[in-house]
C-alpha positions as CSV (number, residue, x, y, z in Angstrom):
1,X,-44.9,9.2,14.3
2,X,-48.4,7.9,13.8
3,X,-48.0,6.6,10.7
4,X,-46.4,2.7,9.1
5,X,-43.0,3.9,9.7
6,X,-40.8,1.8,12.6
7,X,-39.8,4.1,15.2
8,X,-36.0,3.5,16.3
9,X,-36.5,1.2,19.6
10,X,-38.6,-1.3,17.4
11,X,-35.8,-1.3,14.2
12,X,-33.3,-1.6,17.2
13,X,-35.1,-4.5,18.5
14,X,-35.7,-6.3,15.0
15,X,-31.7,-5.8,14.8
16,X,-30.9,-7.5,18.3
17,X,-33.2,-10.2,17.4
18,X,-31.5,-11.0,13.9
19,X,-28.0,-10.5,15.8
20,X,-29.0,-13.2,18.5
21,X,-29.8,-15.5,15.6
22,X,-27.3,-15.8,12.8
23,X,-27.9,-17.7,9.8
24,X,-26.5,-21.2,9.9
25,X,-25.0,-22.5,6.8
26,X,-25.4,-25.9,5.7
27,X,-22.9,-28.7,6.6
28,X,-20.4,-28.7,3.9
29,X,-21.3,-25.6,1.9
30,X,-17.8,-23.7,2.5
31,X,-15.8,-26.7,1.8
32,X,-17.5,-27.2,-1.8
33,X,-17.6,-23.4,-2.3
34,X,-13.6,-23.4,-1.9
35,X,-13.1,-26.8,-3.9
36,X,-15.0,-25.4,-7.0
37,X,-13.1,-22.3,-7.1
38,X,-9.7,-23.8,-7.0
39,X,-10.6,-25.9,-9.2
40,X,-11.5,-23.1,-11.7
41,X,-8.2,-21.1,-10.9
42,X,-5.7,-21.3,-14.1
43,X,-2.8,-23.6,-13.6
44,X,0.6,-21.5,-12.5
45,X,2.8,-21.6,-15.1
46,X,5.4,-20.1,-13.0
47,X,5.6,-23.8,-10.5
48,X,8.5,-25.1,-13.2
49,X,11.1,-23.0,-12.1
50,X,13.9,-21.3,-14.1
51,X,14.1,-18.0,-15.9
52,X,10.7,-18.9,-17.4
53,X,9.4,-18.3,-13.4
54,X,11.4,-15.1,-12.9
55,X,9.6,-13.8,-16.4
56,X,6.2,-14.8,-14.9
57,X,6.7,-13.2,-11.5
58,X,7.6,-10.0,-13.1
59,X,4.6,-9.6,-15.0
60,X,5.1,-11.8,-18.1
61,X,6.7,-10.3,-21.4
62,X,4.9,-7.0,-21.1
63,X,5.9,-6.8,-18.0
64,X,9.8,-7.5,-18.9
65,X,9.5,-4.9,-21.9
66,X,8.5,-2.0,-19.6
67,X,11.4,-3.2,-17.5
68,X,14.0,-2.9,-20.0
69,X,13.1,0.5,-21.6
70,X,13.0,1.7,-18.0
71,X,16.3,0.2,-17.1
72,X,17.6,1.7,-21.3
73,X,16.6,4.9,-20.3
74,X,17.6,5.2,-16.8
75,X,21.1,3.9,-18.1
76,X,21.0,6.3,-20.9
77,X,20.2,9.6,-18.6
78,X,22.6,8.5,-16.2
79,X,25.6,8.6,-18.6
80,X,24.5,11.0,-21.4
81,X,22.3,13.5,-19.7
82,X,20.3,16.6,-21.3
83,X,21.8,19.7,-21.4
84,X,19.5,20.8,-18.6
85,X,20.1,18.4,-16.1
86,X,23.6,17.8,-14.4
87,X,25.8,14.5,-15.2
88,X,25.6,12.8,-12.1
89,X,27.6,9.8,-13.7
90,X,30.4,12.5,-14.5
91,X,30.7,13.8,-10.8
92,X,30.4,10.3,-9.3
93,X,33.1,9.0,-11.5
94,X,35.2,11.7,-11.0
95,X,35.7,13.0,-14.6
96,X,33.3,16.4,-13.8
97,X,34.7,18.8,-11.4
98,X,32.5,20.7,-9.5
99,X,33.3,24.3,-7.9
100,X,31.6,25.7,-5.3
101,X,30.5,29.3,-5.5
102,X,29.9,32.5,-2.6
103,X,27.0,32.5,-1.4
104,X,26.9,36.3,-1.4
105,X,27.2,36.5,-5.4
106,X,24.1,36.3,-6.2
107,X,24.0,32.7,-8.2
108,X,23.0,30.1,-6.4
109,X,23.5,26.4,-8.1
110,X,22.1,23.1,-6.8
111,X,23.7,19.7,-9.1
112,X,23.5,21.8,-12.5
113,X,20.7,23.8,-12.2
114,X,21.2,27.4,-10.9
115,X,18.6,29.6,-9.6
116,X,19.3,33.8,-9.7
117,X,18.2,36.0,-6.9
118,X,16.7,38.8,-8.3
């Protein structure tokens, strides 16, 4: 190339030359750097201890209300499922009985929900 552009062995020797010297940084830059951003960190609430710790680590009180309607409804499907699904509490517990069926009749069923060969 004739023209202003750097060919590749000159951009590869402007390369080696900033590689063989790296900027230095000033004598006690890093240490102020780190000092002022702790010191703009908000305090942890959670360092007291107690329930008000656990509540924190979990996400504060929106955290704790998504875990209790998850742990409501996963309760609530586990002992009073929908029609379409099968009562796992029931057959753990004992109080469902379960059959097996031949496989050569045709209806296959898997916990509840049953799948026809056509």
């Amino acid at each position: 190339m004739t023209d202003d552009r750097v060919n590749d062995t000159e951009l590869e020797a402007l390369f080696q030359q900033a590689r063989a010297t790296p900027p230095q940084m000033p004598e006690g830059l890093m240490a102020r750097v780190l000092a002022d951003a702790e010191a703009l960190q908000p305090a942890s609430r959670a360092a007291h201890g107690g329930w008000r710790a656990w509540i924190a680590a979990l996400g504060g009180l929106p955290g704790m209300g998504g875990l209790v309607t998850a742990s409501c409804l996963g309760f609530w499907l586990g002992v009073a499922p929908p029609s379409g699904l099968p009562d796992l509490a029931g057959t753990v517990l004992g109080v469902e009985s379960t059959y097996e069926e031949d496989i050569g009749s045709g209806t296959y069923s898997a916990f509840g929900w049953d799948i026809e060969e056509s």
